[in-house]
N, C-alpha and C positions, 0 to 999 in steps of 0.2 A: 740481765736485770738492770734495770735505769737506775743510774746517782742522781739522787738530788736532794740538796739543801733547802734546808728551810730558815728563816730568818722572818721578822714580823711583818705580814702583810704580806710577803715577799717569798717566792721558791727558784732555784737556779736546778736544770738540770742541764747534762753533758750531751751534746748529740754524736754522733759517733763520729763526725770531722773533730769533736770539740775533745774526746778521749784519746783520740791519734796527738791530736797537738799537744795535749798533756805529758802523753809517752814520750813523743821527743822532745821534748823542753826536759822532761826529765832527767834523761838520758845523755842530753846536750851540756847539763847543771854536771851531771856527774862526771862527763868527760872532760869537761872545762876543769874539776877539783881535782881530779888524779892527773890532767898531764898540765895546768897551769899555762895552758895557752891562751892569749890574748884573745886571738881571734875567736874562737869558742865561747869566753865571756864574753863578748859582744852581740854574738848571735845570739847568746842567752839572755840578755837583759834587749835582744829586742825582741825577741818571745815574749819573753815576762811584762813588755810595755804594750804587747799589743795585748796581751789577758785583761791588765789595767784599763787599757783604753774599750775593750769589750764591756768592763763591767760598768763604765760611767756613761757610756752613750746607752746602753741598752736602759739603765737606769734611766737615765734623760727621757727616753723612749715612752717608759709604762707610766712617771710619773705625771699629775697634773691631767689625769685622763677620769673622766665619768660615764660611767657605763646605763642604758635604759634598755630595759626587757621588756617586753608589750607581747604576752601571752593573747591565743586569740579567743574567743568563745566559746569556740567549742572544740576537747580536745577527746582525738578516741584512739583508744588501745589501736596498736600494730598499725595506725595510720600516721605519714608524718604531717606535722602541723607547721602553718608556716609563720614564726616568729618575729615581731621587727625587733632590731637592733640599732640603736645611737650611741654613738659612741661621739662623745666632745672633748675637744680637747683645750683645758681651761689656761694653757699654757700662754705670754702676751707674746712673747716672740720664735719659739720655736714646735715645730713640726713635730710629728710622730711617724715614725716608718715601719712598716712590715708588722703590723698585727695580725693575729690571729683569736681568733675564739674559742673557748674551753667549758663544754657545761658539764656536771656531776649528777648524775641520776640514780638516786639508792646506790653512792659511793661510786660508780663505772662510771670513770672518764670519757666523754666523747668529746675527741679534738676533731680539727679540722673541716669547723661548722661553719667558719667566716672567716672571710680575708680582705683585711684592708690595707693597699699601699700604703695612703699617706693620709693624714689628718691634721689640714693646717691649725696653726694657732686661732683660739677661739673660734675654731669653724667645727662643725657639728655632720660626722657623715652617717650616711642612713643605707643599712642594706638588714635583707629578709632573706633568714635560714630557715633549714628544714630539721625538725626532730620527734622522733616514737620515741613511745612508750609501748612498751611489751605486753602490758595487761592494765584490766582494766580497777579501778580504784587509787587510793593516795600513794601519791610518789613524793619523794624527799627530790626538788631541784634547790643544789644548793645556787649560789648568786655568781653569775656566769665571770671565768677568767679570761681576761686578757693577757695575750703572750706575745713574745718577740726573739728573735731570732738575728735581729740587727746589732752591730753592724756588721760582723764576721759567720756567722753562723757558728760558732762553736759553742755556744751557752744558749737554752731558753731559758730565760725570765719570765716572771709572770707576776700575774696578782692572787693575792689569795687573803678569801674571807670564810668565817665558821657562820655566816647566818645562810641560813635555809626557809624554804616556804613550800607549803604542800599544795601538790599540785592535784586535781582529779581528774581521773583520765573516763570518760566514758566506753561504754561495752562497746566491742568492735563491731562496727557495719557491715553491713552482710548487702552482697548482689540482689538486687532487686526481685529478681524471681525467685532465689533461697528464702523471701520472709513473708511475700506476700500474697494472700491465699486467691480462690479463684474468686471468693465472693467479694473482696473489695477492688480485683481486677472491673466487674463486673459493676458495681456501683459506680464506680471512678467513671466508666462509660458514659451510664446512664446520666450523670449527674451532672448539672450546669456547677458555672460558678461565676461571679463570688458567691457566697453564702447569706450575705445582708440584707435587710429585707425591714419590717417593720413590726415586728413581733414587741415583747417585753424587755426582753434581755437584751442586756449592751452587748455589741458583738463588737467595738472598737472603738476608738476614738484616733480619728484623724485632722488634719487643718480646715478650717472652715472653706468653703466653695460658693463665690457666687451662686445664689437660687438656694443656699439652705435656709431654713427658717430658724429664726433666735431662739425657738424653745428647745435646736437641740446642742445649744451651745453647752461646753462642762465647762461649767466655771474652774471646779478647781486646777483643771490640767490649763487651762488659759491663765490662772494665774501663776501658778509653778515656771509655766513657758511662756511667757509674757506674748503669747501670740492669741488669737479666738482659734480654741478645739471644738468643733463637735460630734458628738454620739451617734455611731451607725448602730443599726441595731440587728438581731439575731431575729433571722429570716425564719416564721416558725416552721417545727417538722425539721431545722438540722438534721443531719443525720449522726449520730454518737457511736464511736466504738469504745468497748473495752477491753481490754487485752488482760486476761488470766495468765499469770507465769507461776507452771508447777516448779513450786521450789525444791520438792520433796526429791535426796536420792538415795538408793541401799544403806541399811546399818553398815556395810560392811564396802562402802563404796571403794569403785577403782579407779586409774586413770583415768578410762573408758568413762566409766559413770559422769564423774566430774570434768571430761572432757563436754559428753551431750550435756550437760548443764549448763555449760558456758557458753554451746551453742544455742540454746533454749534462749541466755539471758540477750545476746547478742541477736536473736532474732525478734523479740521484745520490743530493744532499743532501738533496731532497722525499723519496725512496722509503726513505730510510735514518729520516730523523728522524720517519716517520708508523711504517714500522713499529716501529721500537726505543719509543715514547713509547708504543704499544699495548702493550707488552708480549707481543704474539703470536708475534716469532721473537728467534730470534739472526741477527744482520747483522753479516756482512762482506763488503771492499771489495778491489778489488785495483785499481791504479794503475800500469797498466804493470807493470815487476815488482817494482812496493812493495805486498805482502800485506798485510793488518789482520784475523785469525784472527776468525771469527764469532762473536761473546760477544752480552751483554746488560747495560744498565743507564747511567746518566748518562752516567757518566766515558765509558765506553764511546763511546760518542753525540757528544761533544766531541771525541775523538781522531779521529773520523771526518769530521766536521765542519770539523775545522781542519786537520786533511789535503787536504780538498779546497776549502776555502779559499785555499790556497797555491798550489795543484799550476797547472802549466804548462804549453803545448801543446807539444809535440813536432813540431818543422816537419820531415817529410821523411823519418820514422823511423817503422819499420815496426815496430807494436802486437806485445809481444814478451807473447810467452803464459808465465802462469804456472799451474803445477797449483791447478786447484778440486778443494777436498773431495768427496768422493764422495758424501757425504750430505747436501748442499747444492742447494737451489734455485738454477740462475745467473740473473743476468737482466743480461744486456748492455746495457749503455746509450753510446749513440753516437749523431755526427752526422749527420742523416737526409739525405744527400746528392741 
């Protein structure tokens, strides 16, 4: 079981060179008080100066440091994500040695996610770790620790805060052949792309292009972005899918049940986020009878995403049908019982 101290801001644990040196310093104190040898008290107080001089450098070390987390877009269960990390050091004249990084996810520590030698004064170093989450929905990441081990290694110090920020993780991705049926293998063939064309409907808006005409400038995205945007448009005949996820599992569900559930929701989130990223349909979702109208583009893709990050199995309750578009692909996804 690890020792460690807590102090404000601040935690010291013992690393197992750091518990050996303790015992004999102890040991050393003791034999120095029953046989009253010099020499003894001297090896002891230079024990005890190097502990001192551990806890002022290492102190040195973590203080005057600012820590940036830069979470990426898109984060999915049982996949790792890759995080950047800044670390500045506001210090005017001295250095920082040997850090390490420390994140908290639903309380479980995971160390040794980043290693930085040194970080000179007011100099700013950058590196990108990797971290999962286990399943899909909010996670508690509290705000990541910075540790050190300098200058002796027998003490980690570190930093420590109680703010937290929830994090959502999306359903996990599934291999491409696990989500996607034959009929959109088969479309995917057939089908040109881009998708833009001159129909009604806005299908984007990008930077303006020698040879386009001023009527399909958007103003308001050119004034937001102080550059000229204009209006591509939705090629008509699109092709739309909509993706059905049976939420419904036994009154009396088991592992097993709520396992193919998770696989149902996870093939959902596969079939949504490969086609919407191609840019080959409009996707939408229906969840029981929570409808998400079939569009196209990021935002889009997020709201679908974290819909079914959340959603929940329905124990006992009979899959309550909602009208699908007529001009829509369905493709039913369910537990394969």
């Amino acid at each position: 079981m690890a020792l460690q101290i807590s102090i404000v801001n601040r935690f010291l644990r013992f690393t197992p060179e750091g518990r050996k040196f303790i015992i004999i310093s102890l040991a050393v104190g003791f034999a120095a008080v029953n046989t009253g040898n010099n020499l003894l008290y001297l090896v002891l107080a230079m024990l005890l100066s190097l502990i001192i001089a551990s806890g002022f450098l290492s102190e040195w070390g973590i203080k005057g440091l600012t820590v940036k987390r830069t979470l990426p877009p898109y984060i999915f269960a049982s996949t790792p994500c890759s995080i950047l990390l800044q670390v500045t050091n506001n210090k005017r004249y001295l250095p920082s040695f040997s850090l390490e990084l420390e994140e908290e996810v639903d309380g479980e520590n995971k160390g040794g996610l980043a290693y930085l030698f040194r970080v000179g004064p007011r100099k700013t170093q950058t590196q990108v770790y990797r971290l999962s989450f286990p399943r899909r929905g909010v996670h508690r990441l509290q705000e990541p620790h910075l540790l050190t081990r300098f200058p002796f290694g027998f003490f980690i110090k570190g930093t420590r805060t109680k703010e937290t920020r929830e994090v959502l993780a999306y359903p996990q991705l599934l291999p491409r052949e696990e989500f996607l049926p034959e009929q959109a293998h088969g479309d995917e063939r057939s089908r040109s792309r881009p998708q833009k064309g001159r129909g009604e409907d806005i299908f984007a808006v990008r930077e303006y292009l020698p040879g386009d005409t001023s009527r399909d400038i958007h103003w308001r995205s050119t004034a937001k972005r102080a550059q000229t945007m204009v209006k591509e448009y939705e090629r008509p005949g699109t092709k739309k899918v909509h993706i059905v996820l049976d939420t419904s599992v036994p009154k009396e569900a088991t592992a097993a049940d709520l396992a193919l559930f998770e696989q149902g929701v996870s093939k959902a989130a596969s079939l949504a986020y490969h086609l919407l990223l191609k840019q080959d349909f409009l996707v939408g979702l229906s969840l029981g009878a929570e409808v998400i109208p079939a569009q196209g583009g990021d935002a889009h893709l997020h709201r679908m995403l974290r819909a079914l990050a959340l959603i929940e199995p329905r124990q006992g309750e009979q899959q309550q049908a909602a009208p699908l578009p007529a001009d829509a692909l369905a493709i039913v996804v369910g537990a394969e019982r």
